[in-house]
matplotlib code that plots the C-alpha trace (Angstrom):
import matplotlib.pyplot as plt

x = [2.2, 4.6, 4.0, 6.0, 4.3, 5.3, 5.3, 8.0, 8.8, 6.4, 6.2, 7.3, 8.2, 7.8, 8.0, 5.8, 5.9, 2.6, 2.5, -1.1, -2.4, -0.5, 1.6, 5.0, 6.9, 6.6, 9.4, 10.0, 12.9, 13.9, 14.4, 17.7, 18.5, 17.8, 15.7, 12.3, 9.7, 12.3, 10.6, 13.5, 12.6, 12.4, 16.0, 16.9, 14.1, 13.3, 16.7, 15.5, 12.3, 13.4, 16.3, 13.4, 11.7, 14.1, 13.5, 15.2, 14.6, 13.8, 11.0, 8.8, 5.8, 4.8, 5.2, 2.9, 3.2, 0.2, -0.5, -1.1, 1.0, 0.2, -3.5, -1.4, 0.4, -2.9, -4.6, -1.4, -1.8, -5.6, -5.1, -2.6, -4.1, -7.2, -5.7, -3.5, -1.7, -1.2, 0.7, 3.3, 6.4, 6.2, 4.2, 7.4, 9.6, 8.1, 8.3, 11.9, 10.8, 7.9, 9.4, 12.6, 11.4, 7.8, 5.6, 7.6, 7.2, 7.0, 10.7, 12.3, 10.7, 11.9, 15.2, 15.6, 15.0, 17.8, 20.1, 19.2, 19.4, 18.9, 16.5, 14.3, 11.7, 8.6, 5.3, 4.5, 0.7, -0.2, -2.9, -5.3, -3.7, -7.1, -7.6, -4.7, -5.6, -9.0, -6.8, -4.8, -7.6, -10.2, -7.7, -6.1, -8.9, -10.7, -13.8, -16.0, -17.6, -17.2, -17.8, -14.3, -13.3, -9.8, -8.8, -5.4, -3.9, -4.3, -3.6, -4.7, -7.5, -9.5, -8.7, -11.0, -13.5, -15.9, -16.1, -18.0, -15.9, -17.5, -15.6, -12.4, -14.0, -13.9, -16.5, -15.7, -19.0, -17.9, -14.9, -14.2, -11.6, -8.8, -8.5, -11.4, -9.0, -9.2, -5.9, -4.6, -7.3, -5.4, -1.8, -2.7, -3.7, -0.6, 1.6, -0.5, 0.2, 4.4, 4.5, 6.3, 3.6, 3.6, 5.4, 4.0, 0.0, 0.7, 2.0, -1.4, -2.9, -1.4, -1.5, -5.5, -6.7, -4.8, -7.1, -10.9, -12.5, -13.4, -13.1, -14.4, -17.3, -15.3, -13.5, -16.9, -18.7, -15.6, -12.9, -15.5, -19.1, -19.3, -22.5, -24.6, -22.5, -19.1, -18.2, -17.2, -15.6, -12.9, -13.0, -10.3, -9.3, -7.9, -5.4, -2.3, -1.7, -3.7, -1.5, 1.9, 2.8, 2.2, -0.5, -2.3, -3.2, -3.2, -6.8, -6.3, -4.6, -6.9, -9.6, -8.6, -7.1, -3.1, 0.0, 1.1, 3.5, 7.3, 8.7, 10.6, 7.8, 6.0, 3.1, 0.3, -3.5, -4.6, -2.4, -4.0, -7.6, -6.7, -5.9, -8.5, -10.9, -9.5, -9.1, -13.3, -13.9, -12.0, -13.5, -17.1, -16.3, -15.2, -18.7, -21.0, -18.7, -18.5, -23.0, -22.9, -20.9, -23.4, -25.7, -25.1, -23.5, -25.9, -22.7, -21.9, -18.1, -15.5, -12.4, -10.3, -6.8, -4.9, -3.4, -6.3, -6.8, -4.2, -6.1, -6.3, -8.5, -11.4, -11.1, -11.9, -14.7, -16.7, -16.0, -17.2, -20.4, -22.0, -21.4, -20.3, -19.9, -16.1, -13.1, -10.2, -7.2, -4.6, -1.6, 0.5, -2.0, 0.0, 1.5, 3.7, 0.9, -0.5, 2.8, 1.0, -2.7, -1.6, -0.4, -3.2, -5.5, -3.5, -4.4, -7.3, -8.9, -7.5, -6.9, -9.8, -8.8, -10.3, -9.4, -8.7, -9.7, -7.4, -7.8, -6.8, -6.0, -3.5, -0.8, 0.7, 1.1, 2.4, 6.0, 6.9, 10.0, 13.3, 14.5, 18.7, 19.8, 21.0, 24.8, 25.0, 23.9, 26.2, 29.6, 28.1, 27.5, 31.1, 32.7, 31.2, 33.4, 29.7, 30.5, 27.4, 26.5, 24.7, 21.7, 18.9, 15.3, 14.2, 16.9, 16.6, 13.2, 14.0, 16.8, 15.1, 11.5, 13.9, 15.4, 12.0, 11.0, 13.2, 13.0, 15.3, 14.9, 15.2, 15.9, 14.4, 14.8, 13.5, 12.7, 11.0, 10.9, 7.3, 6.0, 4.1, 4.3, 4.1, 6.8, 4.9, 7.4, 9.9, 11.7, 10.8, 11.5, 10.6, 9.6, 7.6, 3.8, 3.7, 5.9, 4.5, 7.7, 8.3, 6.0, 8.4, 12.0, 11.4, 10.4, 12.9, 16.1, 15.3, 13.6, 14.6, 11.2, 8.4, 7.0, 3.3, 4.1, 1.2, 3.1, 1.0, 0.6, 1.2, -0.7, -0.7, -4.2, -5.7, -5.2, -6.6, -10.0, -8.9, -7.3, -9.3, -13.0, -11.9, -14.3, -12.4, -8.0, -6.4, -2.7, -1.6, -2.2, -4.9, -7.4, -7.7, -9.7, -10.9, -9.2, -11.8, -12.5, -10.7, -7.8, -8.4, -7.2, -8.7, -6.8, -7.2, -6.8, -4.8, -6.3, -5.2, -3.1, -0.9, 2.5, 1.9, 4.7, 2.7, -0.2, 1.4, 3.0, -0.6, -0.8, -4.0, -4.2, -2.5, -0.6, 0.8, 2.8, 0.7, -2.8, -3.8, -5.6, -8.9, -8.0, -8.1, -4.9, -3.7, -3.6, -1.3, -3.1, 0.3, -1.5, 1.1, 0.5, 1.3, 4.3, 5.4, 8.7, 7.0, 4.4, 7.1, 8.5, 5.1, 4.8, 8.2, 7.4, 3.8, 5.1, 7.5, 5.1, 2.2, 1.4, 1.0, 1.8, 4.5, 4.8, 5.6, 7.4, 9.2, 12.8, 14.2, 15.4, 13.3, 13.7, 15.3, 13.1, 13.1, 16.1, 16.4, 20.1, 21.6, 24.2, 21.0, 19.6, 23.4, 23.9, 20.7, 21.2, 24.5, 23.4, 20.8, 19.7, 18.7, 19.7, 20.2, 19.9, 18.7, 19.6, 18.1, 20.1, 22.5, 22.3, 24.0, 24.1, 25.1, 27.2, 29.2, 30.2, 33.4, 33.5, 35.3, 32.4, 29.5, 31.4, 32.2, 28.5, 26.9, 28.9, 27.2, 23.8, 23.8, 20.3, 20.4]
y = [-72.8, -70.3, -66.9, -63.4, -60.9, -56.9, -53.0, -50.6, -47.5, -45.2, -45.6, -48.7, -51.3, -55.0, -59.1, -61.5, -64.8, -67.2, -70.8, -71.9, -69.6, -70.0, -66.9, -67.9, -64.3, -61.0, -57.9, -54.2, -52.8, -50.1, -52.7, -53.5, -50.4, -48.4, -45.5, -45.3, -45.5, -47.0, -46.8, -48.9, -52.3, -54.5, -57.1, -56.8, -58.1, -60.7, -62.6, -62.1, -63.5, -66.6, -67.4, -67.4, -69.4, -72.1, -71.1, -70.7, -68.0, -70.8, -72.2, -69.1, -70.2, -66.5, -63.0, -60.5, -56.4, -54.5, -52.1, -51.6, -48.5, -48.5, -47.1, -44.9, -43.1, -42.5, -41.1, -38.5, -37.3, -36.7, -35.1, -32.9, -32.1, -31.3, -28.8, -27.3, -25.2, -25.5, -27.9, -28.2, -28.0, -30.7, -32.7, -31.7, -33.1, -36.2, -37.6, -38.8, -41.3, -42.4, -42.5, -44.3, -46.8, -46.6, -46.9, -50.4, -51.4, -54.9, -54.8, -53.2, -56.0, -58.6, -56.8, -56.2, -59.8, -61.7, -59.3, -61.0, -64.4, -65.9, -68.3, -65.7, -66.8, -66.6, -65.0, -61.5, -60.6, -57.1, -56.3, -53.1, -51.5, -51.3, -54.5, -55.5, -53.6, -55.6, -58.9, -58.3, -57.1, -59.9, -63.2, -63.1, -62.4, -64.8, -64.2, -66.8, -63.4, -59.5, -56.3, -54.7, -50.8, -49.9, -46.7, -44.4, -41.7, -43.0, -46.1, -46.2, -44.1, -45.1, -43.6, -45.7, -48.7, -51.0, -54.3, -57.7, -60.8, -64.4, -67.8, -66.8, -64.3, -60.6, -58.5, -54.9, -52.9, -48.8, -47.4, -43.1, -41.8, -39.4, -36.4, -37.0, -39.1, -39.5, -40.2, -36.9, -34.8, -36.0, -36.0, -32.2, -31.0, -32.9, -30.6, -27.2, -28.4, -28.6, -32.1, -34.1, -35.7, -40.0, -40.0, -37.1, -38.7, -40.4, -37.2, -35.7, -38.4, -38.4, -34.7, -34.6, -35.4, -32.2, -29.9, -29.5, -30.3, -26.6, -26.3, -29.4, -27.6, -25.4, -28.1, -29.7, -27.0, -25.8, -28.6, -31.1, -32.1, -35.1, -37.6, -39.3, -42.5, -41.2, -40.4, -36.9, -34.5, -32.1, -28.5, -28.5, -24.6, -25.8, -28.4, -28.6, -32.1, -32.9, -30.2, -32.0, -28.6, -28.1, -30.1, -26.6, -23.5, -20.5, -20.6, -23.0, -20.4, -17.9, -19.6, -20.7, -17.3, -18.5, -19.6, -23.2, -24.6, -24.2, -27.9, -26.1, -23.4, -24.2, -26.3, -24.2, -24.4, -23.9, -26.7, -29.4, -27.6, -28.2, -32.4, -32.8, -30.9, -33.3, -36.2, -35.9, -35.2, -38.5, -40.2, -38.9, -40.2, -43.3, -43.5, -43.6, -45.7, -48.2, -48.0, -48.0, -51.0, -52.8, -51.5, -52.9, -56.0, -56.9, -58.4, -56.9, -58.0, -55.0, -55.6, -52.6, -51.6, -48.8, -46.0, -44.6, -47.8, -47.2, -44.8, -46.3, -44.0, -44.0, -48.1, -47.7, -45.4, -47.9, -50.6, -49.2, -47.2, -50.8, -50.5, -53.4, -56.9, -57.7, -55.8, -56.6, -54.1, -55.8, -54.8, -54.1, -51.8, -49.4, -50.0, -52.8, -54.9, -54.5, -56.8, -59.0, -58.7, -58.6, -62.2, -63.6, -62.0, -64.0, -67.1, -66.8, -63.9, -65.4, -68.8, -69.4, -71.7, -72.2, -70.0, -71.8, -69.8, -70.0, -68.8, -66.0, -64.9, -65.9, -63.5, -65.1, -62.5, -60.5, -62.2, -63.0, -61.5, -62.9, -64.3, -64.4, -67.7, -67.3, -68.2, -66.5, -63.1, -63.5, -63.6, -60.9, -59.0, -59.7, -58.6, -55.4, -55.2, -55.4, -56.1, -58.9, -62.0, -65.0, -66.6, -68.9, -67.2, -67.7, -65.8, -62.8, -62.3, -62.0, -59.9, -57.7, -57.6, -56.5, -53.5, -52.1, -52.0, -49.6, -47.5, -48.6, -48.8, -51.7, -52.9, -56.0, -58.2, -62.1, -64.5, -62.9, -59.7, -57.9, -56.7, -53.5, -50.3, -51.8, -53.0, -55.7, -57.4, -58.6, -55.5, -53.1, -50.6, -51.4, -49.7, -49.6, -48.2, -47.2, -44.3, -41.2, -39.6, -42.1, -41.1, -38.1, -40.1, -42.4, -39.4, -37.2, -38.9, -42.5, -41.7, -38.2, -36.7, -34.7, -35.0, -35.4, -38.4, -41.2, -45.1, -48.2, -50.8, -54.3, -56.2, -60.0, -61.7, -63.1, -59.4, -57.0, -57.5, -55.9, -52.8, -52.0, -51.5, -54.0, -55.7, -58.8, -59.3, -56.4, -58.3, -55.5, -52.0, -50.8, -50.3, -47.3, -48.2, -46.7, -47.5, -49.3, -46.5, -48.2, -48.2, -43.9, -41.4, -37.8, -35.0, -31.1, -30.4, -26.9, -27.2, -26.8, -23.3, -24.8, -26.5, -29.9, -31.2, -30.0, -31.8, -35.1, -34.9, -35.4, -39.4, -40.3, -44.2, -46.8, -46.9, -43.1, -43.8, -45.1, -43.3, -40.7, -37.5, -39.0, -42.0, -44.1, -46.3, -47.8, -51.7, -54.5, -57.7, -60.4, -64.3, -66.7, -69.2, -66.1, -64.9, -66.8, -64.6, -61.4, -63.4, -64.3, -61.8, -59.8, -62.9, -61.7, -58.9, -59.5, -61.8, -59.1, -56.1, -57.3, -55.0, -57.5, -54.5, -53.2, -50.1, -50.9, -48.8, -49.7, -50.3, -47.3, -43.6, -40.9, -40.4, -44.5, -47.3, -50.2, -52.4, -55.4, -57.1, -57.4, -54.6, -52.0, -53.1, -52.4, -49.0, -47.9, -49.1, -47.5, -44.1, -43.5, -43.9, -46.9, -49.3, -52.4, -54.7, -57.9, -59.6, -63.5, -64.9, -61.9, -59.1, -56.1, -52.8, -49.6, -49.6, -52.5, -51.5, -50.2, -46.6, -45.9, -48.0, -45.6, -42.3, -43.6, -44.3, -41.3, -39.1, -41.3, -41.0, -37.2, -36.0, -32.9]
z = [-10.0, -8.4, -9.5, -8.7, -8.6, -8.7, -8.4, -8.8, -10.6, -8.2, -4.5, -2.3, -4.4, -4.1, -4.8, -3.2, -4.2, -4.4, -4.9, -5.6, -4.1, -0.6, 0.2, 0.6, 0.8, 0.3, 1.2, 0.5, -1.7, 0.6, 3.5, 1.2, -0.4, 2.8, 0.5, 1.9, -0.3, -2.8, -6.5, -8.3, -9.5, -7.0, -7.7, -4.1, -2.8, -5.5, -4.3, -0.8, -2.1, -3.7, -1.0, 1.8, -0.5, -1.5, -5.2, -8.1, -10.7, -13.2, -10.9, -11.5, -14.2, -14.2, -13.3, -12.6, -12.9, -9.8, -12.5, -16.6, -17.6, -21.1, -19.4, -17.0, -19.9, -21.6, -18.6, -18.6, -21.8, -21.5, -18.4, -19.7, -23.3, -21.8, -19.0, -21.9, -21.6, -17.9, -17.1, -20.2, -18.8, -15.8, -18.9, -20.8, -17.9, -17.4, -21.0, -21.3, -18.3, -20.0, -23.7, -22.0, -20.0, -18.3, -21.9, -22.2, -18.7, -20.2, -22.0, -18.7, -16.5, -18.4, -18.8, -14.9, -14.3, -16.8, -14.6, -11.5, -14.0, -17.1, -15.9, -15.6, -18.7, -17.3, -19.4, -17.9, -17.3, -16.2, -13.6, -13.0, -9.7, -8.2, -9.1, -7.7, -4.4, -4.2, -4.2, -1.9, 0.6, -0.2, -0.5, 1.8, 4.3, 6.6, 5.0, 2.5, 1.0, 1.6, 0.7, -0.9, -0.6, -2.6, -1.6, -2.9, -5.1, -8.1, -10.3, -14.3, -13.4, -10.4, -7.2, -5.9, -6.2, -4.8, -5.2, -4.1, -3.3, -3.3, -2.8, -5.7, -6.8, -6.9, -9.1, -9.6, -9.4, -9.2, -9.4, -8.7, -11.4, -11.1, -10.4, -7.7, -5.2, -1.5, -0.9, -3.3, -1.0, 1.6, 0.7, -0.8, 2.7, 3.6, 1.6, 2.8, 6.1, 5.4, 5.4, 2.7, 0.6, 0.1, 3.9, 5.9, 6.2, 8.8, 10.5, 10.1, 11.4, 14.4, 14.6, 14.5, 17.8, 19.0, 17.3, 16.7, 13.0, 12.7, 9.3, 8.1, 7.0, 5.0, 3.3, 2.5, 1.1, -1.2, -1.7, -2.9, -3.8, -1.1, -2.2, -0.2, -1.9, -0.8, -3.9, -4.4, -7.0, -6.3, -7.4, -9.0, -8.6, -5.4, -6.4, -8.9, -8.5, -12.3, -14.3, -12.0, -10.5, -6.6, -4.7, -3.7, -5.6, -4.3, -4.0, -1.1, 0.8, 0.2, 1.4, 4.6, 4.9, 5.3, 3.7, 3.5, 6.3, 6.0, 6.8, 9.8, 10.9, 14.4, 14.7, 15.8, 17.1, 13.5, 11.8, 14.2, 13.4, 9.6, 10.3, 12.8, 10.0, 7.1, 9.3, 10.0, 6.2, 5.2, 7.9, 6.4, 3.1, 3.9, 6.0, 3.4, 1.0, 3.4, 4.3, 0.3, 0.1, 2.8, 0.8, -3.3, -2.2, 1.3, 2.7, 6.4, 6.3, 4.9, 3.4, 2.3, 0.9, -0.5, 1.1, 2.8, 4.4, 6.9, 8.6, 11.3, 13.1, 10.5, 10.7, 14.3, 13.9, 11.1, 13.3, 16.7, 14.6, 13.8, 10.2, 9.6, 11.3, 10.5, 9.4, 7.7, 6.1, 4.2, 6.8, 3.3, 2.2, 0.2, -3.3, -2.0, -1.3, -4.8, -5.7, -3.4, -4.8, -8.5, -8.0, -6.1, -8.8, -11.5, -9.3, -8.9, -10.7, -14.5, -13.6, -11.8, -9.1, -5.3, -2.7, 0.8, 3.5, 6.5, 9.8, 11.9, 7.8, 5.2, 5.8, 8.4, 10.9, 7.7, 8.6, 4.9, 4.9, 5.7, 8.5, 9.7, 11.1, 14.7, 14.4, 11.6, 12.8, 15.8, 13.4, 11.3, 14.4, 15.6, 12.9, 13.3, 16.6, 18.8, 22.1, 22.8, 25.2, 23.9, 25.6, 25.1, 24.6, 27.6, 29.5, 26.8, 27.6, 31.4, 31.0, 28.2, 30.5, 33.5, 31.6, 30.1, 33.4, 34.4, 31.9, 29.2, 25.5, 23.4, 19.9, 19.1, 15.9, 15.9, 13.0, 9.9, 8.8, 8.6, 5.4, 5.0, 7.3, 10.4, 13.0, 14.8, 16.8, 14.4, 13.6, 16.7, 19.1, 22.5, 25.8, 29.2, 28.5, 32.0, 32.3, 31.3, 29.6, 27.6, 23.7, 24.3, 24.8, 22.6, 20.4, 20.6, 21.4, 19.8, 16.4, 16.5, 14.7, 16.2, 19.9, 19.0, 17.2, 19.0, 19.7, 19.6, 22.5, 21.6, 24.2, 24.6, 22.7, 25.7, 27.9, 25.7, 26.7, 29.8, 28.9, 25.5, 24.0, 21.0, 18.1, 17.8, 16.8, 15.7, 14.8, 12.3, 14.4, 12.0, 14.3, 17.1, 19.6, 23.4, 26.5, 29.0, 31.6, 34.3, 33.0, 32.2, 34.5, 34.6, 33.9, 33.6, 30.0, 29.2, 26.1, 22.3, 23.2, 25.7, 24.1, 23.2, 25.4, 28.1, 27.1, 26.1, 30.2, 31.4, 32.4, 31.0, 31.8, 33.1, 30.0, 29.1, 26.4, 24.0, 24.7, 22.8, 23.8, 23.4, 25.6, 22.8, 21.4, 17.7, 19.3, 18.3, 19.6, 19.9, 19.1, 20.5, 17.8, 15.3, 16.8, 19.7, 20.4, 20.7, 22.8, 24.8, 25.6, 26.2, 29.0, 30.9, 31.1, 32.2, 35.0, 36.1, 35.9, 35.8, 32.6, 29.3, 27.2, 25.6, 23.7, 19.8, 17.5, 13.9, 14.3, 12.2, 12.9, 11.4, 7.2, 7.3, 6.2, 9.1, 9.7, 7.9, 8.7, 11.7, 10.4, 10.1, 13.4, 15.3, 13.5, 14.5, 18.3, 17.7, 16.4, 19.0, 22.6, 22.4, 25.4, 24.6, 21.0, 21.2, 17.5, 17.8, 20.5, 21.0, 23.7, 23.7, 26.3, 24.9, 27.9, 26.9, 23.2, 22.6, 22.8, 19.2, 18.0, 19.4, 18.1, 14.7, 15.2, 16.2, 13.9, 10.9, 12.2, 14.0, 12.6, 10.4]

ax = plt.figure().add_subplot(projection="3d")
ax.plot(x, y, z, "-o")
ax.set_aspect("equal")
plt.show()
């Protein structure tokens, strides 16, 4: 049977596409709209879907929505009738959506899809989200049975749930309900901290290990009644997120004795105090889920997804604390992989049938996206007016290898795109690990956001042994992990007062660019068999550096989802400081393009 399965109408929407069980394709809406996050219904990437695919709209025997929203309206109303009368007027707001559209989720579906075709007549089934969540952790994994930990804002009503997964199945055992949600703790200290909530996380994440988890204690004695099982309540006199007004209440404020952050107001010692203090509280609760998990299902292999399980830090910390035996996040774990999970639950969950277990994992390196044929991309790039040489692979990666070395910047886009948050190879922004300016170049005049901001190192499979204190693969950069001490240089600290450039220009390692205060790193381990280009090119530049690493970034320019044609990938190279493009068989020097071209360009993509 091939099945679609969806979400939309929130946060990051989604197709994937599953026949028998076997993932055949999965993308992103905002990777064709160019709106990240993109909520709309997903049409533009159900064609991208089915043209990967070789399907037709009438070859889909079902469709499947990640979430039920007939349960999320009623959890609304509740909410709001029982904070009454707080609350009434963004309650007030938010019914024309619901009473328009949302409470007949089924009818809009159904509608959306007869405007992409009238073949469209597939039966719609609707799954829980966190249900959803748990199949797209547990599936696709490499494990017979596991422990599962779903982990986000909020679905229906869980914000959170454990669950036991055995052969095709997937038992459901505890769930936490909303309000009391990790990942609205989190995005609530988010907004105190003047970042935008549902993007900014991973701004405080990578703000943390510049400050000290002072005021952990604080948050733990007054935001929330942590138990010994990880779950927790919120006191709700701190947060406004259940009445829909602001994600704080004054009451925050007050007690850690300041205002929230203005988007634009300096960074200073007691903002990276407040992330490393909520990074070590999330890190705490996720802790004792996870020895409560090893606990109630006596299984010693984790798989987790949701929101929260991109922290990538906190993944490193269960891993290297002997929690558990294996890992593995679902590299999509956000709501776009529930489009994913909601049609492997349909498989397997309703239909019952086997799961085959494939190895490294069935996502395929999480390349389900689509892919641009080579000659193709070269007209579409010459119409542009690109100015751009054609060579085999083999002479890219040597010309490509030879330019990282000395410093230069590359865009790089090969064979499918990836599918979740993650650039890993496909769709990335490439660099030299070894110089120690380069986290604040690439930074600063290539994705034009904050200095702090940590890069990952994608290092080739059979090297990382050598350069990191790894548990096994980490293919999807969801792991942070120590560098081996020989590869760690000492350095005299100024400490949290002194400007964070100044800290960041301290070489800590062999590697600079991608290690992070604590020399530790977010690795990207490349499998040749999983992605032979990137591999590739990892090898030049190995053999001409002798460093198999390459620092890894997403192919975008800060507020832009990542590139997905060849046009996003040459207006981005266009628009920044990038140095060369590499588009399939096509290289390109910022040097070489016309220069009417690269100030038509630049005026488009000035940052604000």
């Amino acid at each position: 049977m091939k099945i679609l399965g969806l979400s939309a109408y929130y946060h990051d929407s989604a197709a994937a596409l599953v026949e028998d069980g076997r993932i055949v394709a999965a993308a992103q809406e905002e990777r064709f709209s160019r709106r990240k996050f993109d909520p709309a219904f997903p049409s533009r990437a159900i064609r991208a879907c089915l043209e990967t695919a070789g399907w037709q709209p009438g070859d889909i025997g079902q469709v499947v929505f990640h979430e039920q929203p007939g349960e999320k309206f009623r959890r609304l109303v509740a909410t709001h009738a029982a904070l009454a009368p707080d609350g009434f007027w963004s309650f007030r707001a938010a019914m024309p959506g619901w009473i328009g559209g949302k409470l007949f989720t089924g009818a809009q579906i159904r509608r959306e899809l007869r405007r992409i075709s009238p073949d469209f007549a597939a039966p719609l089934a609707f799954a829980a989200h966190h249900q959803s969540h748990a199949a797209s952790a547990f599936y696709p994994s490499p494990f017979e049975d596991a422990a599962i930990l779903t982990l986000d804002g909020v679905g229906e009503w869980s914000c959170a749930s454990m669950a036991a997964g055995s052969g095709n199945a997937v038992e459901l055992l505890k769930e936490q309900r909303f309000p009391h949600s990790p990942g609205l703790l989190y995005s609530a200290l988010t907004q105190y901290l003047g970042f935008k909530v549902l993007s900014g996380e991973y701004k405080v994440m990578g703000l943390a290990p510049y400050g000290q988890p002072v005021h952990a204690r604080t948050m733990l004695d007054n935001l929330l009644d942590l138990r010994g099982d990880g779950s927790f309540r919120l006191d709700m006199d701190y947060f406004g997120f259940a009445a829909g007004q602001s994600m704080i209440t004054a009451r925050m404020e007050a007690l850690f004795g300041r205002k929230r952050r203005g988007a634009e107001d300096p960074l200073l010692p007691f903002h990276m105090d407040m992330a490393a203090s909520l990074q070590a509280v999330i890190e705490e609760i996720l802790r004792r889920m996870v020895r409560n998990a090893v606990a109630e299902t006596g299984m010693r292999d984790l798989c987790m997804a949701g929101g929260v399980a991109l922290n990538s830090v906190a993944n490193g910390k269960i891993l290297a604390e002997g929690l558990i035996d294996r890992l593995w996040v679902q590299p999509a774990a956000g709501d776009a992989g529930a489009a994913l999970g909601a049609a492997l639950a349909y498989w397997h969950g309703t239909l019952g049938q086997p799961r085959e277990i494939l190895s490294p994992d069935a996502m395929q390196g999480a390349l389900l996206g689509p892919a641009h044929d080579p000659r193709e991309a070269e007209a579409r790039l010459r119409r542009l007016g690109a100015a751009l040489e054609v060579h085999p692979p083999e002479e890219i990666d040597r010309r490509v290898a030879a330019a990282l070395s000395e410093g230069q910047v590359a865009g790089w886009m090969q064979g499918r795109m990836e599918f979740g948050p993650r650039a890993l190879g496909s769709r990335s922004i490439l660099a030299d690990p070894r110089h120690p300016g380069m986290q604040k170049t690439l930074n600063l005049k290539v994705k034009y956001r904050e200095s702090f901001r940590p890069f990952a190192p994608a290092v080739m499979a059979g090297h990382a042994d050598g350069w990191f204190a790894l548990n096994g693969p980490s293919p999807y950069m969801l792991e942070v992990v120590p560098l081996k001490e020989e590869r760690r240089h000492i350095v005299n600290d100024p400490g949290p007062d002194a400007p964070v450039p100044e800290r960041l220009a301290l070489p800590r390692s062999d590697i600079p660019a991608v290690t992070h205060l604590d020399y530790s790193a977010r690795v990207q381990t490349v499998d040749p068999e999983v992605s032979p280009r990137f591999h590739a090119l990892l090898s030049a530049f190995h053999d001409a550096t002798g460093c198999p690493i390459l620092v890894n970034t997403s192919f975008n320019l800060r507020g832009e989802p990542i590139v997905e044609s060849p046009e996003d990938a040459y207006r981005c190279f266009m628009g920044s400081e990038i140095d060369l493009l590499v588009v399939e068989d096509c290289l390109m020097t910022k040097a070489a393009q016309p220069a009417g071209l690269l100030r038509d360009y630049r005026d488009d993509l000035a940052p604000d």
